[in-house]
C-alpha positions in Angstrom: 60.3 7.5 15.5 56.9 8.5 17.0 56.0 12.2 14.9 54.4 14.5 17.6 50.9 15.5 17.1 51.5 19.6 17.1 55.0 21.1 15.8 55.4 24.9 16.2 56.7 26.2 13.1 59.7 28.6 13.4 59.5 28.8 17.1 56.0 30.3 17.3 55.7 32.3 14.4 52.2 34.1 14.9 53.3 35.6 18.3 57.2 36.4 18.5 59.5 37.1 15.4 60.2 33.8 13.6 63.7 31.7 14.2 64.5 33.3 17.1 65.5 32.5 20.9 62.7 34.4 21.9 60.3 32.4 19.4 61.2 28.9 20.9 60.9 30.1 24.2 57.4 31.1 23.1 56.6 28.2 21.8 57.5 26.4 25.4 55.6 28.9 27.2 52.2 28.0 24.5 53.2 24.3 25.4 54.7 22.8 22.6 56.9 20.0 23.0 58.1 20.1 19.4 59.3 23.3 17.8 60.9 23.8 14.4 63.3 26.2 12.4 65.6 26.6 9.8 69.3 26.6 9.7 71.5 28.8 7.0 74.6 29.9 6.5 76.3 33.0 6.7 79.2 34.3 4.5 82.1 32.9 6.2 80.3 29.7 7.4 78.2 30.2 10.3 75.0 28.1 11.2 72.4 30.8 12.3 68.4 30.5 12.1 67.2 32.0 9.2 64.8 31.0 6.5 64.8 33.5 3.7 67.4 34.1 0.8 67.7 37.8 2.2 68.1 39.8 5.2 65.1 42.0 4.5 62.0 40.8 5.6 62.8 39.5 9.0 65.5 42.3 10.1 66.7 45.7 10.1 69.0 45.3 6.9 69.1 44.3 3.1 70.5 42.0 1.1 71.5 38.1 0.7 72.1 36.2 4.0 74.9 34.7 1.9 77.2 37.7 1.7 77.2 38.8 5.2 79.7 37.6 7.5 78.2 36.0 11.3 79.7 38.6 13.3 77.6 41.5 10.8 74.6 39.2 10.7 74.2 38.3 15.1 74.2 42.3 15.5 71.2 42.7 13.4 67.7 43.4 14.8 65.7 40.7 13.8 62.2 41.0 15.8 61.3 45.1 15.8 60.0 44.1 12.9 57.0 42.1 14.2 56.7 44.2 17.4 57.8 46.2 19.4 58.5 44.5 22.2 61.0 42.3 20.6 63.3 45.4 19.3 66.6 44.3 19.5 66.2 40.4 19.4 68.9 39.2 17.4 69.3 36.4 14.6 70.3 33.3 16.7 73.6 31.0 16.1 72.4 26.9 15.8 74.2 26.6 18.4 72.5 29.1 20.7 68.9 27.6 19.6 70.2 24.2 20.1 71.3 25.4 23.8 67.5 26.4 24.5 66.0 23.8 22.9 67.9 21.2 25.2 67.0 23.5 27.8 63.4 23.8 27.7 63.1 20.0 27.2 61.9 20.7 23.6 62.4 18.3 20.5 63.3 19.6 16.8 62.1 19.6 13.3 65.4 20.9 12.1 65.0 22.6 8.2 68.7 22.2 6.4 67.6 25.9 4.3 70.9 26.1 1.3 71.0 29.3 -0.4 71.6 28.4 -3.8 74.8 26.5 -4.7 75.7 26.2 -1.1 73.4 22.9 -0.6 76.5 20.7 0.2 78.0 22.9 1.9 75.2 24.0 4.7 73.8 20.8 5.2 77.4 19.1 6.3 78.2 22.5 8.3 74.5 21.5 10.2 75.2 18.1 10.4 78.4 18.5 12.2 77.3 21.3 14.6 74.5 19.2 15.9 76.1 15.7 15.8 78.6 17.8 18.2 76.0 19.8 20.1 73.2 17.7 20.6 73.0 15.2 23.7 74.5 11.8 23.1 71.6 10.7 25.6 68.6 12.2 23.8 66.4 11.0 21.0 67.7 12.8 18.1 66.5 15.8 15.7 64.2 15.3 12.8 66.2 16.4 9.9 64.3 17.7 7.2 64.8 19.9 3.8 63.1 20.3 0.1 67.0 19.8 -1.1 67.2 16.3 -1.8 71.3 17.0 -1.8 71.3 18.2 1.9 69.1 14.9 3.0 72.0 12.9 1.2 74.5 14.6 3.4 72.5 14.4 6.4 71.9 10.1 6.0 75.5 9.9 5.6 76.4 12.2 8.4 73.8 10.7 11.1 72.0 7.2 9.1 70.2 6.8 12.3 68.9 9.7 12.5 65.3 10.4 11.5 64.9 12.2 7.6 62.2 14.4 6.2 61.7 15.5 2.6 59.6 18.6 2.2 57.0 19.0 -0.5 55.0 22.5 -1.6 53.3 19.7 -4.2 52.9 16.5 -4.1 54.9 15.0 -7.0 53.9 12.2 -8.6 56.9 10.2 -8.1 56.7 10.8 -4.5 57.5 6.9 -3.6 60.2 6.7 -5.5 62.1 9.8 -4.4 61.7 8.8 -0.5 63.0 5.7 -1.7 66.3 7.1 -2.9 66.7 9.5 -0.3 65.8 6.8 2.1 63.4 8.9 4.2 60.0 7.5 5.8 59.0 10.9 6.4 57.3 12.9 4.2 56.6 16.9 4.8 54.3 18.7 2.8 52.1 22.0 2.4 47.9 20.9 3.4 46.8 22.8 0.4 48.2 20.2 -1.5 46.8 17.0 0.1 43.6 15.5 -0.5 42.1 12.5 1.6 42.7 10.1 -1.4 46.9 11.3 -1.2 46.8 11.3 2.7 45.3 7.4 2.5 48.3 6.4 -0.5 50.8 8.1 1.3 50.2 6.7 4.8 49.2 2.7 3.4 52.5 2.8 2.3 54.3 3.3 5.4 55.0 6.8 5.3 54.7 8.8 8.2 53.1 12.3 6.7 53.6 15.8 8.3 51.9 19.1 7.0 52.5 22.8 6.7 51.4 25.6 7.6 48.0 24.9 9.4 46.9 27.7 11.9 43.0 26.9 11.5 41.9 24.6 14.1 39.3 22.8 12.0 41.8 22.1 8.8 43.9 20.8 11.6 40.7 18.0 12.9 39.9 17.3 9.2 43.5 16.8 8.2 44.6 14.6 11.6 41.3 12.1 10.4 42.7 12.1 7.0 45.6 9.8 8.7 48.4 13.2 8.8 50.7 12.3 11.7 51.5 15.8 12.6 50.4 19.8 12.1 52.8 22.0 11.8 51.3 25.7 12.8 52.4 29.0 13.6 49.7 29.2 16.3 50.1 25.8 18.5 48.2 27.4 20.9 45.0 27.2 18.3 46.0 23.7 17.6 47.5 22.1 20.4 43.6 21.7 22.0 42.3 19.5 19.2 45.0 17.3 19.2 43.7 13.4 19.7 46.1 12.2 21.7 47.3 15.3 23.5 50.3 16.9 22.7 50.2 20.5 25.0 53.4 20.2 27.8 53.3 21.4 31.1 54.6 25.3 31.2 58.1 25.5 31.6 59.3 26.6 35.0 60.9 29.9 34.7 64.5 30.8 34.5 
């Protein structure tokens, strides 16, 4: 698959409260065409955008994620806590944030996010909401995680499918581990690359992505490295610089 120049990273995190409805929409309105977040799972099952362990940071309530059931977890407030104005906005099902996505015309970097020992369990629970959700007709999700048991579960779920494994280092083995999981894709934090890694990793046929870049010139250095695409919080920042032009046309309103 062709990686997008600019992905806004959970929805558009430096200017509405991350993984939510009101973050993706964001991200449309900044121009993005690619946005991405992170699917978890509640107590009793439930796909919902989340990307911490526990409740506390991101909403009104404590706790692990893990041990509250959906129908506890949808009625929390999960934006007063970046402003104001987004009091009230609550932690999104998949399959509502799938809904808008499709909706807005957007395309996903889709994080498979386990809490611990639930690995298996999330990433077939993902894989089967969006096999089912997601149109038949459209280029699929990029499906990516740090967990190299949920990519397992998503190449035999959806082979066809395009497969990311996320990095906060760059391990030295990082050939051999795509090569198990079967992935061409390969995610990792900008802190840890260095033009020498950029060149190994891309002559060998790996597309590379990078995280979390919000400063427009890290962004120009790291895109003539060879990096296929930024991921930011701030794709308004970024979206500008990028060579080949990435920004989409506003979305009309609703």
């Amino acid at each position: 698959m062709k990686l997008p120049r600019v992905v806004s990273h959970r929805g558009a995190a430096a200017s509405a409260p991350e993984n939510t409805l009101a973050g993706i929409r964001r991200a449309a309105a900044l121009g993005a065409r690619w946005v991405e977040f992170d699917a978890m799972l509640t107590a009793d099952g439930r796909c919902v955008l989340f990307h911490d362990d526990l409740l506390d940071r991101t909403t009104d309530a404590k706790g692990p994620i893990a041990e509250v059931p959906y129908e506890t977890v949808r009625r929390l407030d999960a934006g007063s806590w970046f402003a104001p104005e987004f009091a009230g906005e609550p932690v999104p099902s998949l399959e509502a944030a799938l809904a808008e996505v499709v909706a807005l015309g957007l395309r996903v970097d889709l994080e498979i996010k386990p809490s611990a020992g639930r690995e298996v369990e999330t990433a077939t629970a993902v894989m089967a909401e969006v096999r089912a959700l997601w149109p038949k007709r459209s280029p699929p999700p990029l499906i990516t995680s740090y967990n190299p048991e949920c990519l397992e579960v998503a190449r035999a779920a959806a082979p066809g499918w395009p497969r990311g494994l996320i990095c906060f280092r760059l391990p030295g083995d990082w050939r051999a581990r795509l090569e198990a999981l079967g992935c061409r894709i390969l995610v990792c934090m900008h802190g840890a690359l260095t033009r020498r890694k950029v060149t190994a990793i891309t002559e060998a046929g790996i597309a590379l992505m990078t995280f979390t870049v919000n400063r427009p010139r890290r962004a120009a250095k790291l895109w003539r490295w060879g990096v296929s695409s930024i991921i930011t919080d701030a794709p308004e920042l970024i979206l500008p610089l990028a060579p080949d032009g990435a920004r989409a046309p506003a979305p009309a309103a609703r």
